[in-house]
Residue frames relative to the residue before (quaternion, step in Angstrom):
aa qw qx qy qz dx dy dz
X 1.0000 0.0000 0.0000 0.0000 0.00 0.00 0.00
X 0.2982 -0.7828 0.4664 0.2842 3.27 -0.68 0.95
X 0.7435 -0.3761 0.2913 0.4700 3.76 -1.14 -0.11
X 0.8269 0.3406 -0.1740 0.4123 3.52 0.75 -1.05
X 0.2846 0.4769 -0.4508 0.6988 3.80 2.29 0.50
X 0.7601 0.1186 -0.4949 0.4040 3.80 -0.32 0.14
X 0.6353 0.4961 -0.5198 0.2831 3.41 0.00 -0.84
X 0.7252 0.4543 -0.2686 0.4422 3.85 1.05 -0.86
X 0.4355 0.5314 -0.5467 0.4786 3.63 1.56 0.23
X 0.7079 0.5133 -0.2942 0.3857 3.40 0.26 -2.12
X 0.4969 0.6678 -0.3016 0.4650 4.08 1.11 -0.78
X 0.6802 0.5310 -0.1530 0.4817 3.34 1.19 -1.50
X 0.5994 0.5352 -0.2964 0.5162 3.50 0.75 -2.11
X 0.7131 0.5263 -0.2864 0.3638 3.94 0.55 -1.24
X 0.6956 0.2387 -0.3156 0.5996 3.57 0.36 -0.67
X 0.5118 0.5520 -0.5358 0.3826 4.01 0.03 0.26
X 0.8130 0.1802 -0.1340 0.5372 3.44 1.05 -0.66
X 0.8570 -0.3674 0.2426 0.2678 3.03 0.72 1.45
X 0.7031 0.5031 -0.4230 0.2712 3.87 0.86 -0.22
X 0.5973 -0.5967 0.4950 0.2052 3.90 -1.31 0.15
X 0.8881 -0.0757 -0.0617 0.4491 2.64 -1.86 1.13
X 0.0192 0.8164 -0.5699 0.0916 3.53 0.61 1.69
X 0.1950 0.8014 -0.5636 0.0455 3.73 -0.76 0.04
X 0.2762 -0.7244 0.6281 0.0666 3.57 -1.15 1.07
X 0.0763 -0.7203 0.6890 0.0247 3.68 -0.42 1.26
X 0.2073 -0.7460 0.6242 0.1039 3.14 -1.38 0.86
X 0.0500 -0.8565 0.5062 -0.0872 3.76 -0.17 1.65
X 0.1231 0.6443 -0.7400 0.1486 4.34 1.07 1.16
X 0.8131 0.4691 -0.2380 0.2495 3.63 0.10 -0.98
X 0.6535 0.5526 -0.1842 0.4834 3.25 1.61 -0.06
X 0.7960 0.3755 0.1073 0.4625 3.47 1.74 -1.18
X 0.1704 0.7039 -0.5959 -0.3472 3.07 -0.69 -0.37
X 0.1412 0.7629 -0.5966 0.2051 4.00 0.63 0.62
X 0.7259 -0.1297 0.2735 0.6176 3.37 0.24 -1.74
X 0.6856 -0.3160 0.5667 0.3302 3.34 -2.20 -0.37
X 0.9492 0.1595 0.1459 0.2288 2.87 0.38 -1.57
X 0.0809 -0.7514 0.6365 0.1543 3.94 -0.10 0.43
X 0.1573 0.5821 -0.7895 -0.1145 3.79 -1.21 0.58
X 0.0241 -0.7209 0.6854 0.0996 3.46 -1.58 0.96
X 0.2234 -0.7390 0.6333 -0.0546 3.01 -1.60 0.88
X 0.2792 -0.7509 0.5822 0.1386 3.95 -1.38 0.62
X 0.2020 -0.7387 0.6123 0.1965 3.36 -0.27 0.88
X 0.5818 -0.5778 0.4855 0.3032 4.12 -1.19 0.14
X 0.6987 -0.0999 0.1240 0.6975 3.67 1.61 -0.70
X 0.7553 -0.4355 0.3200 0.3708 3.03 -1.88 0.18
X 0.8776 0.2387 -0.3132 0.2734 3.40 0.79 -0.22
X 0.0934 0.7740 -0.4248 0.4601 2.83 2.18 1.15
X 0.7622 0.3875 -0.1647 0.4917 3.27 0.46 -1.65
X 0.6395 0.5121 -0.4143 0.3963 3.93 0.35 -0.16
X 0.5982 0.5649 -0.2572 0.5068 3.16 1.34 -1.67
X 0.6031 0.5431 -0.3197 0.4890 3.70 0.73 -1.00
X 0.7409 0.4095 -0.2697 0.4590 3.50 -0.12 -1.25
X 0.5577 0.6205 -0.2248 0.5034 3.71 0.80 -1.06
X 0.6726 0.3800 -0.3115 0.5534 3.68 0.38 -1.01
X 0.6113 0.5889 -0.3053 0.4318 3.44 0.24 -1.32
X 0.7642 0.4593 -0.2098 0.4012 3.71 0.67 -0.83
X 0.6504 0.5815 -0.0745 0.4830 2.75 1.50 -1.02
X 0.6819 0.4732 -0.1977 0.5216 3.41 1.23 -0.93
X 0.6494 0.3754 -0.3123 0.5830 3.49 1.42 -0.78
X 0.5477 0.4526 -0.5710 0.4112 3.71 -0.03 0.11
X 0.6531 0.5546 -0.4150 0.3061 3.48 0.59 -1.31
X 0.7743 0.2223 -0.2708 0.5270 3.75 1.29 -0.39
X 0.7303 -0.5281 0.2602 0.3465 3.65 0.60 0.72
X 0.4188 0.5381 -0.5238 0.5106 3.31 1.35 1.15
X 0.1341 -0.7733 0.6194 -0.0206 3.14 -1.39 1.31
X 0.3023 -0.7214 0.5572 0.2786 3.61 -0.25 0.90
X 0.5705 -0.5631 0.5708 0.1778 3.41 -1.60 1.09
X 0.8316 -0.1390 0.2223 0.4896 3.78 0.78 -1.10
X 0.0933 -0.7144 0.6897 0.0716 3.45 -1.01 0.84
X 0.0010 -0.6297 0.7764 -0.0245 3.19 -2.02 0.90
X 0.9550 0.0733 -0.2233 0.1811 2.64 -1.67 1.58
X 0.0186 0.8465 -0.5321 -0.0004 3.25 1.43 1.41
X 0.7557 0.5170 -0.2299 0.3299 3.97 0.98 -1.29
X 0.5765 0.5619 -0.2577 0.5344 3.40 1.47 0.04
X 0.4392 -0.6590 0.4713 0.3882 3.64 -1.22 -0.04
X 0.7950 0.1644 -0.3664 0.4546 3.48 0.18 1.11
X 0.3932 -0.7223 0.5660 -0.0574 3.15 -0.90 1.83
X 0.0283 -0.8424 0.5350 0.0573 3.34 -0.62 0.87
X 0.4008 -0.7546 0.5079 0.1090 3.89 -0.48 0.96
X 0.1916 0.8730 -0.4440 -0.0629 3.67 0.27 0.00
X 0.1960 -0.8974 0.3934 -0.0382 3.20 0.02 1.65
X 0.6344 -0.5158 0.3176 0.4802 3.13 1.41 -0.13
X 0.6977 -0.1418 0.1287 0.6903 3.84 0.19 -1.03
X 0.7685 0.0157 -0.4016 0.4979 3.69 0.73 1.21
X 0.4169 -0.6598 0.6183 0.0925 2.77 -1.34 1.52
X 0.1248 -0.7791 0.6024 0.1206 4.29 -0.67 0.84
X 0.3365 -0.7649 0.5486 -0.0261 3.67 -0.32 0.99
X 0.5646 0.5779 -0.5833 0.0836 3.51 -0.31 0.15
X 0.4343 -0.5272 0.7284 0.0539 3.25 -2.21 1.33
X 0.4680 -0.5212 0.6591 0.2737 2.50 -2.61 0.23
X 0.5107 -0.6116 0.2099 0.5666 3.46 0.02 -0.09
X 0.5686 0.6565 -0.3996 0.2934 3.61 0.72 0.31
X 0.6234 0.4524 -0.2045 0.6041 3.25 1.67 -0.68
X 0.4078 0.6041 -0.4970 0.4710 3.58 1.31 -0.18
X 0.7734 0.3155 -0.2888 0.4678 3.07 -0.46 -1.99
X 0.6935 0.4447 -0.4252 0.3748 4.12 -0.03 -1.05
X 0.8208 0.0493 -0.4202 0.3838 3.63 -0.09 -0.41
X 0.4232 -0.6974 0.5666 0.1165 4.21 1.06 0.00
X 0.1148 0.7351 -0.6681 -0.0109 4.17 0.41 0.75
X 0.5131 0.5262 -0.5605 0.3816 3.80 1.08 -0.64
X 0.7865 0.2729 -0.3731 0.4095 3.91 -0.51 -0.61
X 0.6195 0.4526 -0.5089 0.3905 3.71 0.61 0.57
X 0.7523 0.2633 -0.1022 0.5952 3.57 1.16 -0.44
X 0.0338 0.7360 -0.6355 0.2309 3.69 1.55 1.42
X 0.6926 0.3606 -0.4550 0.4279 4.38 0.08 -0.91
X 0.5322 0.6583 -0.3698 0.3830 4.04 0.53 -0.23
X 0.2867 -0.6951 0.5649 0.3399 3.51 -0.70 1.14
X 0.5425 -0.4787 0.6478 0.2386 2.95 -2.28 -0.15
X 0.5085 -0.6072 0.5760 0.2023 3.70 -1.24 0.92
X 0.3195 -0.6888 0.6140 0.2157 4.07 -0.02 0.72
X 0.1017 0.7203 -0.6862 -0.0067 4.33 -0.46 1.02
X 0.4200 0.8117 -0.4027 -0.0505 2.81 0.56 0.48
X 0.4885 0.5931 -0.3685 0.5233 3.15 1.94 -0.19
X 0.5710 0.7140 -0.2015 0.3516 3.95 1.29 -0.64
X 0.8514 0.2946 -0.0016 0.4339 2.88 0.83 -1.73
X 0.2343 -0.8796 0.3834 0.1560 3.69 -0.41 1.30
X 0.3464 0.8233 -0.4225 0.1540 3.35 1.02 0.38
């Protein structure tokens, strides 16, 4: 699977259960951290666990193992997948830390055929 087949799976796993303002930023040209940024808004704290949780869950089921998680007890869970990093906030830690206006030169991932919102 290539970096930008997971970020647009975990993207998937994410709007299946319901999270917000999903978006896959694509940052090779910006980084060397990762490939990828998918962010997501959970509705509450245990929106965002349940989210982050699924996401884990759904990628084991196909042989993706996350390297590291930060911050299951907080409002922003971080997935670290290697060359995609999964983000998801409540919406308070969204708007406060905002990765979209730090990585504004970075293209966007087109879900549109993905996302059912």
């Amino acid at each position: 699977m290539t970096p930008k087949e997971l970020a647009v799976k975990a993207a998937e796993i994410l709007d299946k259960k319901k999270a917000e303002d999903i978006k896959v930023i694509e940052v090779t040209e910006q980084t060397i951290v990762a490939d990828y940024f998918v962010l997501a808004t959970g509705t509450s704290s245990t929106h965002v666990k349940a989210l982050a949780d699924d996401v884990e869950y759904e990628l084991e089921q196909i042989g993706v193992h996350d390297g590291h998680i930060e911050g299951r007890a907080t409002g922003w869970v971080l997935l670290d997948y290697g060359a995609v990093l999964v983000h998801v906030f409540d919406k308070e830690s969204r708007a406060y830390y905002n990765l979209e206006r730090l990585w504004t030169d970075a293209n966007l991932v087109d879900l549109s055929d993905i996302i059912t919102e």
